[in-house]
C-alpha positions as CSV (number, residue, x, y, z in Angstrom):
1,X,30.7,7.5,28.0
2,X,34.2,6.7,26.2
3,X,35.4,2.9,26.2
4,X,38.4,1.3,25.2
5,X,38.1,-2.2,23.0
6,X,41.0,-4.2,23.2
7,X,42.0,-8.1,22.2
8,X,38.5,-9.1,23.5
9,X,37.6,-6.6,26.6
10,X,35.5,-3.5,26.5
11,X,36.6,-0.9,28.6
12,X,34.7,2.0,30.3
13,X,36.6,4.9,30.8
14,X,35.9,7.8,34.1
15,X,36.9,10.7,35.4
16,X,39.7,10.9,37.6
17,X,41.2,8.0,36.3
18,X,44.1,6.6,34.8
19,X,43.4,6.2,31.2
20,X,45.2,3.3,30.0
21,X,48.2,4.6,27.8
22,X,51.1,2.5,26.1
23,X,52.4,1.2,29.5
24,X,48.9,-0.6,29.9
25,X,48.8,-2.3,26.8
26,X,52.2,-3.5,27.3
27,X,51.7,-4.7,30.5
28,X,48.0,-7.1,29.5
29,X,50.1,-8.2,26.5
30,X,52.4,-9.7,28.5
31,X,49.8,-10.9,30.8
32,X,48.3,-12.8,28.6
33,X,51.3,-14.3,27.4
34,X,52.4,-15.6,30.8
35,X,49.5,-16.2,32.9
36,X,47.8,-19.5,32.7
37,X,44.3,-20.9,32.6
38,X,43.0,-21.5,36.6
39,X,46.1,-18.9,38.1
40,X,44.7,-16.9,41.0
41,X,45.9,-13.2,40.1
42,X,46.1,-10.2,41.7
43,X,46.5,-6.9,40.0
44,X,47.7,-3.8,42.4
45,X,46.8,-0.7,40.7
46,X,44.0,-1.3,39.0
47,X,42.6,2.0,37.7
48,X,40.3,1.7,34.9
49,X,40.9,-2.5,35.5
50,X,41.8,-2.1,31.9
51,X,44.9,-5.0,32.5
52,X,42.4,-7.1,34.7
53,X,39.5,-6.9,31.4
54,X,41.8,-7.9,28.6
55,X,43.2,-10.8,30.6
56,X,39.9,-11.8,31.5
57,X,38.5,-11.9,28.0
58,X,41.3,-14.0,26.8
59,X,42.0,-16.5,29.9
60,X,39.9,-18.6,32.9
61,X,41.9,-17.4,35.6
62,X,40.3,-16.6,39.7
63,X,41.4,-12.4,39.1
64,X,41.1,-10.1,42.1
65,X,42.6,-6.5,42.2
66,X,43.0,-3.4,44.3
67,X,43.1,0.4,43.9
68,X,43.9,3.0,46.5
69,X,41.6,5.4,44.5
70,X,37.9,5.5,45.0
71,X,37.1,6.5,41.3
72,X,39.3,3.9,39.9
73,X,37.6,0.9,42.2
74,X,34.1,2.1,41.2
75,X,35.7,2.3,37.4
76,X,36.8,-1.2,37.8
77,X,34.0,-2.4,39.2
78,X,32.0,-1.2,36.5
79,X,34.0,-3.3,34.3
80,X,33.2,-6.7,36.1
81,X,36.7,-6.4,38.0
82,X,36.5,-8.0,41.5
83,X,38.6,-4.7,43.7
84,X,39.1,-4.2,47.1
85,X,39.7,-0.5,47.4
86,X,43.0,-0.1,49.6
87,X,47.0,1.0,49.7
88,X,48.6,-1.7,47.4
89,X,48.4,-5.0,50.3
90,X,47.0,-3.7,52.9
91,X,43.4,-5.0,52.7
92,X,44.6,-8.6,51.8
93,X,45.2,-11.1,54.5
94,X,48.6,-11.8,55.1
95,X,49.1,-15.6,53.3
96,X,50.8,-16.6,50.1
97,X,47.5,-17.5,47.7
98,X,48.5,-16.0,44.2
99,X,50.3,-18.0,41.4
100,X,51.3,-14.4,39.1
101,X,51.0,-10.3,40.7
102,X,50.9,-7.9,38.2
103,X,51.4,-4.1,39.2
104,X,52.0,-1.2,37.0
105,X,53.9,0.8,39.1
106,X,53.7,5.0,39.8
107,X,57.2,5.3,38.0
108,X,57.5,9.0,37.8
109,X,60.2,11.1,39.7
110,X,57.6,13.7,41.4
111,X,59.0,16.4,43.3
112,X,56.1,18.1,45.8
113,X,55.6,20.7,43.5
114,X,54.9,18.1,40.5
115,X,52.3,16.3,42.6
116,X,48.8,16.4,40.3
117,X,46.0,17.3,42.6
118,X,43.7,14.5,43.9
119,X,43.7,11.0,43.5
120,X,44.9,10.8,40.5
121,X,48.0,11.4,41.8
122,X,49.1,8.2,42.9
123,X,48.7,6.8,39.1
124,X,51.8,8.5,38.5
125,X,54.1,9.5,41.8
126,X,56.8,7.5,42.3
127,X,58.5,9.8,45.1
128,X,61.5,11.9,44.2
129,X,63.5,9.1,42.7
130,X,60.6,7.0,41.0
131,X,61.2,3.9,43.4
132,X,59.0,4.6,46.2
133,X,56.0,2.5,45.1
134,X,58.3,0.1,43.4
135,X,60.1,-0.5,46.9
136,X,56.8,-0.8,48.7
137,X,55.6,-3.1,46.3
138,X,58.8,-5.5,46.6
139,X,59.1,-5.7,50.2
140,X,55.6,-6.7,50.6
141,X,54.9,-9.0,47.4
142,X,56.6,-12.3,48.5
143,X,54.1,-12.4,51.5
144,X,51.2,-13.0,48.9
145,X,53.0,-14.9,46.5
146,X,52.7,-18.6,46.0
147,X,56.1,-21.0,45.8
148,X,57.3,-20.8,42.0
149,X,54.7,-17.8,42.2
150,X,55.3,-14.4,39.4
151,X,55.2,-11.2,39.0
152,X,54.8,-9.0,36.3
153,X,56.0,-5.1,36.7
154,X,55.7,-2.3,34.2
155,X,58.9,0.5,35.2
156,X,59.9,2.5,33.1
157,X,63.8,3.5,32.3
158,X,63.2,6.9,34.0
159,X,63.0,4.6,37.5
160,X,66.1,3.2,36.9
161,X,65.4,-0.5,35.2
162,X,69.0,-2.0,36.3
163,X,68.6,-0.8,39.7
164,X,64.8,-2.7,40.0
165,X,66.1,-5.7,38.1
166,X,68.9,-6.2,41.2
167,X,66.3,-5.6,43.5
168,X,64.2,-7.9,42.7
169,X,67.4,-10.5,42.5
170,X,68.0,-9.4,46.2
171,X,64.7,-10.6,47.7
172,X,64.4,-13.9,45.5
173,X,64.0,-13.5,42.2
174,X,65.1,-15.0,38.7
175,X,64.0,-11.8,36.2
176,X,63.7,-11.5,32.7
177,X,62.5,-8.6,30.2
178,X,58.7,-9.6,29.3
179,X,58.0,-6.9,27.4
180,X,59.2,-3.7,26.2
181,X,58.6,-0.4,24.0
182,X,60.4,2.7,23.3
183,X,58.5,6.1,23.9
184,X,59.7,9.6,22.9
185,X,60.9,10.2,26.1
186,X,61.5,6.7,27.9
187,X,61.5,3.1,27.5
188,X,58.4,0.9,29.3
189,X,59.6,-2.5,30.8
190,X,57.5,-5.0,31.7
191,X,59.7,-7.7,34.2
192,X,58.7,-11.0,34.9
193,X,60.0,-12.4,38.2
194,X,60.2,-15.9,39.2
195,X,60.1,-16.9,42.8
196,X,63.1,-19.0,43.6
197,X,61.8,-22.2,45.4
């Protein structure tokens, strides 16, 4: 059984699942620094609940999270995450309850003949331009969002980080850089977005 240890939170790691990589730690570091003790959070994307655990360990906050992959709820769960295994929103009632949404999103470019076979797949498919999941994640997070609420995104520079930035301006949005890291290849963003009241 491999585990992760990490600021506080003990990980366990499983098959067919996303093992958490520099995107992840980016993305709890910045979690902890902008989430606050009592915030109802949700994390979309779960996996391994790695981001869920570490911000757990370090802050009182009401934490729910989903997973479209079966092996990566059952992971979570295993870790103490509360998950609802379903497509991003859609096992969430429709009603603006969280104060901060956090959501490491399937950034890759992934033509049909890069797709990885099985459910790990959609840890890492972002459609043929990297923005599919990013998109579906935008239109539908203001529904679940309090007034004043947050998110926090992880993209990546090979989706395009301008582009997501004025997107998330369109639908409401006061963004900042949260986070960031240069990789061989790429540079991981995290973006904080505040909900214009």
């Amino acid at each position: 059984m491999v585990k992760i240890k990490y600021k506080g939170a003990c990980v366990i790691l499983a098959d067919d699942v996303y093992e958490p990589a520099e995107d992840s730690y980016l993305l709890a570091d910045s979690a902890i620094r902008y989430t606050k003790k009592g915030m109802c959070v949700l994390e979309i994307g779960t996996g391994t609940g790695f981001v869920s655990s570490v911000l757990l360990a370090n802050i009182d906050v009401k934490l729910t999270a989903t997973d479209i992959n079966p092996h990566a709820a059952l992971c979570a769960r295993s870790n103490g995450i509360e998950v609802i295994r379903t497509d991003m929103f859609d096992g969430l009632k429709a009603k603006p309850c969280f104060d901060i949404i956090i959501f490491n999103a399937p950034y890759l470019p992934t033509s049909e003949n890069e797709k990885i076979p099985g459910w790990l797949n959609y840890a890492f498919d972002g459609g043929s331009d990297g923005h599919v999941a990013v998109e579906r994640f935008l239109n539908d997070v203001c529904t679940y969002l309090v007034p004043n609420g947050m998110i926090l995104m992880l993209v990546s520079s090979l989706t395009g980080i301008k582009n997501v930035i004025s997107n998330m301006k369109l639908i409401g949005f006061d963004v900042i850089i949260a986070g960031r890291k240069k990789c061989f290849f790429e540079e991981l963003v995290v973006l904080l977005g505040k909900r214009c009241s």
